[in-house]
N, C-alpha and C positions, 0 to 999 in steps of 0.2 A: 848767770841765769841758771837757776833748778830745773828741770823738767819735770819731775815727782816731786812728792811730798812724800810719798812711802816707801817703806826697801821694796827693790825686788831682786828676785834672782837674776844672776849675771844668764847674759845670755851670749848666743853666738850669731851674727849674723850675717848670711848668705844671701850674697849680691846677686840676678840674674839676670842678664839685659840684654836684647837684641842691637840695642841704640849706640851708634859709634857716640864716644865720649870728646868733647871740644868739638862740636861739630854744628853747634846750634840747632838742634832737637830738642834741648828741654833735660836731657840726661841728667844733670845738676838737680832739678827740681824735679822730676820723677823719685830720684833715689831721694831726697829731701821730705817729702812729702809721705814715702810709701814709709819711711822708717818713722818720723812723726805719728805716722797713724798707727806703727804696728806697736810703739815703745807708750803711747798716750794708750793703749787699749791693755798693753801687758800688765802699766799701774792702775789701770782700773780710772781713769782721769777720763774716758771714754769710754763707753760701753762696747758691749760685743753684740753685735748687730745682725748676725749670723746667726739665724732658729733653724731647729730640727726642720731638715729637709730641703733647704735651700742649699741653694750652687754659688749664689753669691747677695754681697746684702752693702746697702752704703747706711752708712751717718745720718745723723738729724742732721738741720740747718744749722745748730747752736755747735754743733762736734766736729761739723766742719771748717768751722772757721776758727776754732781753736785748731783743727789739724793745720787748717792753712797759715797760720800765726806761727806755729813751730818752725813749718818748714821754711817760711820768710826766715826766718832765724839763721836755719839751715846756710839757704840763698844768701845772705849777708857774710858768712864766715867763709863760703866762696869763690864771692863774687864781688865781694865789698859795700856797692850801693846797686843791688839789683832794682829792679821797675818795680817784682813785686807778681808779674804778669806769669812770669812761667809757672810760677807754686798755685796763684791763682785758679791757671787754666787744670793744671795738674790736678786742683781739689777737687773744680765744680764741671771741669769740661770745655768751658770757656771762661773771657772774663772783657771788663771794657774800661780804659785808665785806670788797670788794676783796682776795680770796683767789681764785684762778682753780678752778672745777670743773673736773674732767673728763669732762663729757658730751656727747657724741657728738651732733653737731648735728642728724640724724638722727634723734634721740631724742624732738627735739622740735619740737611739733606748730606749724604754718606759723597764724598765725591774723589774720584779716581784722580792721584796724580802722580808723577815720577819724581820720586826723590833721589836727588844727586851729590852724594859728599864729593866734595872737589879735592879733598885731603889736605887740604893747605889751614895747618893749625893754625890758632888764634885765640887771643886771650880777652874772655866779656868784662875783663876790671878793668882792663886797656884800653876797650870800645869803648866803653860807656864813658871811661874818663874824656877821652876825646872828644865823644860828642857835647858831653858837658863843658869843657874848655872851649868848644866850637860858639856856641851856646854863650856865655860870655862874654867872648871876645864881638861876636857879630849878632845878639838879642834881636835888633828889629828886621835882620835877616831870616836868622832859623829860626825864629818866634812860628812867623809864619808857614812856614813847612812844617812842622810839629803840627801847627792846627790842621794844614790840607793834609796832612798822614792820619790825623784823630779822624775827618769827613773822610778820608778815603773806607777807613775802620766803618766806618757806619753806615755809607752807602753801602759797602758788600754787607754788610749784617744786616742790611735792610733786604736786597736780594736772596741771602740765605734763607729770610723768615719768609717769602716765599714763596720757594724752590719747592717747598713739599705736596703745599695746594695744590700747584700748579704747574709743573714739571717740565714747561716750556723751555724748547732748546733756545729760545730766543736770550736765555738768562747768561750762558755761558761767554757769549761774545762782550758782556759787559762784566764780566767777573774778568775777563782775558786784559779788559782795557785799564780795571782797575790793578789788576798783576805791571803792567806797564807804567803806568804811572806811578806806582808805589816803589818800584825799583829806583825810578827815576830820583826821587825825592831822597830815597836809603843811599843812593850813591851822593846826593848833594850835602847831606849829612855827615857825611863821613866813613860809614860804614860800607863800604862797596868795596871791590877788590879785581884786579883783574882777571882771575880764575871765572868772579861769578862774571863777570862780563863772556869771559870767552862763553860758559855755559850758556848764557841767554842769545850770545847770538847763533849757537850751535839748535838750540832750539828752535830759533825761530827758522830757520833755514827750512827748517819741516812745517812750517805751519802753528807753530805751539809757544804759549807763552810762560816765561818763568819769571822768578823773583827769588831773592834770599831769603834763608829764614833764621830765625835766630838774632846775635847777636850781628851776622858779618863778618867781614874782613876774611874771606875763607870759608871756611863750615860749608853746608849743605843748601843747596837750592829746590825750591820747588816747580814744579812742570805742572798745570793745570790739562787733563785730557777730558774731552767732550766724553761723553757716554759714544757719539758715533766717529772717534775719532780711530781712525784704520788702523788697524794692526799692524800692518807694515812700515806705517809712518812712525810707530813707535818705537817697532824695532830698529829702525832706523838711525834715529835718534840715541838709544842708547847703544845701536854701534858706534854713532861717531862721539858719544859723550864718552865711550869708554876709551876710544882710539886717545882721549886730550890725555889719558892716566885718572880719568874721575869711577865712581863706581856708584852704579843705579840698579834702584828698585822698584817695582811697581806697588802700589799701596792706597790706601786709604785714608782719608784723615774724618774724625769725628767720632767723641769720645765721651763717655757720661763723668769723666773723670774718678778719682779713687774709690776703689771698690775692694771688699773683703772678699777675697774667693776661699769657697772648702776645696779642700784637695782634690775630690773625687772631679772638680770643673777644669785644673789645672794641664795645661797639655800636654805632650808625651816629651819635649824636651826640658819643659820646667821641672817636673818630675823626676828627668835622669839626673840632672841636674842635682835636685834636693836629696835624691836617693846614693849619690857620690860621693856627697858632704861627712 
């Protein structure tokens, strides 16, 4: 496969990522996507979207999805048979059976949660092969788990859309239920591991509910926190997530997905960063 049809000049390119790598964050398809966009706009296959005076500037709808088409490419050389969903969400922000929505990122509500890498590596050609030999072997089994994971997807995306109108704490206890349940399903599946087990039940000890992200089998868990959820019970938590050897951080999730930034928007360690190069 071509990515141009014109020369361009060789270039050099400088990686900078705060995102542990095999960890199930999307690392894979962040770097997939951002180099897609930066390499289809250097041959001019993209426009530059970035005018006089702006910090930062996204794509049409038509540029997006050829950015997101690249990085699927990316995701395949890999990962072998990705879903399609990390580059997806990576383009538009989110995405649904790797199908891209159109919801305005705006729409959707910014929500606090602790991310916890367990360190325990793992390989998504591995996972996914698995679940598909799973798949297979037991069709009128995981057929149906698959579907109640696609409704679990939609019930929360149905709570997400919302969460903004109306900001009722009453939303959280059913986003907590769906974190439970969706675990439950990722471990019948195949992807579950004992690291993320020990994680989920270290959390709930506190009151807090997790699940994996990513592929599985290791990588990174997520912790859902209430907006009124204590400060103490957090710390808490990730003293005893750290005491297991895991490492956490408090964070955000909810993202317009890929964006051209000018430099002048750029933060002060992407910068030292570029400035060491």
């Amino acid at each position: 496969l071509c990515l141009c049809f014109r020369d361009v000049p060789s270039v050099d390119i400088l990686v900078w990522s705060e995102l542990p790598t095999g960890a199930g964050l999307g690392s894979s398809a962040a770097y997939a996507v951002c180099l897609a966009a930066a390499l289809l706009t250097a041959c001019g296959a993209v426009s530059c979207p970035l005018k006089e005076g702006d910090s930062t500037a996204r794509w049409t709808e038509e540029e997006l999805t050829l950015i997101n088409s690249w990085a699927f490419q990316g995701e395949r050389v890999i990962h072998g048979n990705p879903s399609g969903v990390d580059n997806a969400v990576g383009t538009w922000g989110r995405c649904e059976r790797g199908e891209v929505l159109s919801l305005a990122a705006s729409r959707v509500p910014m929500l606090r949660i602790l991310l916890t890498n367990t360190k325990v590596p793992r390989s998504t050609k591995v996972l996914v092969a698995g679940v598909k030999e799973k798949i297979l072997k037991f069709p009128a089994i995981m057929n149906p788990v698959l579907d109640s994971i696609d409704a679990i997807s939609q019930e929360c995306q149905s709570v997400l859309e919302e969460m903004p109108a109306n900001p009722s704490p009453e939303y959280y206890p059913v986003l907590e239920e769906l974190f439970d349940i969706n675990q439950h399903h990722l471990n019948v599946i195949g992807v579950g591991h004992p690291s993320l087990d020990r994680l989920c039940r270290v959390t709930a000890s506190h009151g807090l509910h997790s699940k994996l992200t990513g592929a599985g089998g290791g990588g990174c868990g997520i912790t859902l926190l209430r907006p009124d959820t204590p400060p103490l019970a957090v710390e808490a938590a990730k003293r005893d997530l750290c005491a297991c050897g895991f490492e956490c951080w408090e964070t955000n999730i909810g993202a317009p997905g890929v964006t051209l930034h000018h430099s002048s928007s750029l933060n002060a360690a992407v910068l030292h960063a570029l400035s060491e190069s």
